[in-house]
Phi, psi and omega in degrees: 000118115031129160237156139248155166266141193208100159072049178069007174209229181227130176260132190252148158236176210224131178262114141221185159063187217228143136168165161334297187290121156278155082012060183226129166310100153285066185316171193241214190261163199047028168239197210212184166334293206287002183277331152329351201273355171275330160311308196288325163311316189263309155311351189300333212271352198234348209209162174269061179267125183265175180209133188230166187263099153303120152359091189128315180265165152053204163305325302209134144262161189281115163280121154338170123139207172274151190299277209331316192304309186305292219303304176349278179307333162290329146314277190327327195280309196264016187250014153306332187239012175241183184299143171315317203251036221282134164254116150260151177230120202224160195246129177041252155345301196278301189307329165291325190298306196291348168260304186302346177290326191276344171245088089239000169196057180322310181321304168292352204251155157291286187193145158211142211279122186259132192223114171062051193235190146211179169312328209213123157271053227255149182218152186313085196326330179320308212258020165257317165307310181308307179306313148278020160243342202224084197294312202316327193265346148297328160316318203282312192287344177278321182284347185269313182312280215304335149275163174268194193300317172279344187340145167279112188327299176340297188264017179263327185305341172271339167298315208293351186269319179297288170323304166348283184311306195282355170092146171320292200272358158268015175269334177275348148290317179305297203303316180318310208286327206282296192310319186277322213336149123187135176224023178322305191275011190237018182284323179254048202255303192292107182250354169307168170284148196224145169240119203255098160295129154218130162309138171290345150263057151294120181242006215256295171211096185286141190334314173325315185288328178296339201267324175296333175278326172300331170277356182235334171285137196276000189252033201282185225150125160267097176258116182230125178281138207265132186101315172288174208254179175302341190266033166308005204266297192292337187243335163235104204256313195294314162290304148342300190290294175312254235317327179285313184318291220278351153299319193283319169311318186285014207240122161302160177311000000 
């Protein structure tokens, strides 16, 4: 994987495959990189695409400061090594990260992909208590929320390995980050093309956030893939992967 050096310490992202169109991933909270690689795998062979490890995650070393403020600067350090015009995308958390970019530094972004997100992250006080008195069992309740009825036992078990790994405090900075989030009132603002993804079982961020944002960004698109949980990238990798392609197609020169 690509190291940048970033404030003493190291941010890592994943490079892979040839095209016109760059590419870049946002994971969402308490994942890496690796939550993307069936995305990535299936854009590769047509689009340039990275996927990063947010500060904290993954390779990423952990920066003091604000979630947002961080994850920010960390984007921005890896669309340094990619094209001036970059389609970003980003899942819940990655998504907040990928709307403050687009409005505060519109000049780099293309177009972007919101995938299980919203304006406003507001989070269940229950799972904030956990993340400080009990995380393991915040775990269980985000893994119970974040899929739909069919997921498949496998990928919930690579979430919960994935969280695991990364430790309490960057999940409890992720949740922290998610709870101030809100730019309800700045959405028209975002004048690039927006592709807004929601699973139709989303209880994590339910189709309603999704439908406000396509409705307050003014170039939005609404895709909502049927059956899936907040992890769609993991419980429908194939659809999710058209539903990108066929955006990027539609994008003018």
């Amino acid at each position: 994987m690509p190291t940048i050096e970033l404030h003493r310490g190291k941010l890592h992202f994943s490079l892979s495959g040839r095209g016109a169109q760059d590419i870049l991933l946002v994971h969402g909270s308490g994942a890496d990189h690796t939550l993307w690689s069936l995305q990535v795998k299936a854009l590769r062979d047509g689009f340039s695409v990275a996927s990063v490890d947010l500060n904290g995650h993954g390779q990423s070393t952990w920066r003091e400061g604000d979630g947002l403020a961080t994850y920010t600067e960390d984007l921005l350090a890896v669309l340094e090594r990619l094209s001036p015009r970059t389609f970003l995308v980003g899942h819940s958390l990655g998504g907040a990260v990928v709307l403050k970019t687009a409005l505060w530094h519109p000049e780099r972004v293309r177009a972007i992909g919101l995938v299980g997100t919203g304006a406003r992250l507001r989070v269940l006080p229950q799972l904030l208590e956990l993340l400080e008195r009990d995380w393991t069992a915040a775990v269980e309740l985000i893994l119970t929320l974040a899929f739909g009825p069919t997921a498949d036992r496998k990928i919930r078990e690579r979430a919960r390995r994935q969280m695991l790994k990364n430790g309490q405090r960057a999940l409890q900075r992720d949740f922290l980050t998610c709870n101030s989030f809100d730019v309800m009132d700045k959405l028209d603002r975002v004048k690039m093309p927006a592709l807004i993804v929601c699973g139709s079982a989303d209880r994590l961020t339910p189709p309603r956030y999704s439908e406000y944002l396509r409705d307050h960004i003014p170039n939005a698109t609404l895709r909502i893939i049927e059956g899936a949980g907040h992890m769609v990238m993991l419980e429908q990798p194939d659809e999710l992967s058209r539903v990108l392609r066929e955006f990027l197609a539609g994008l003018s020169p």
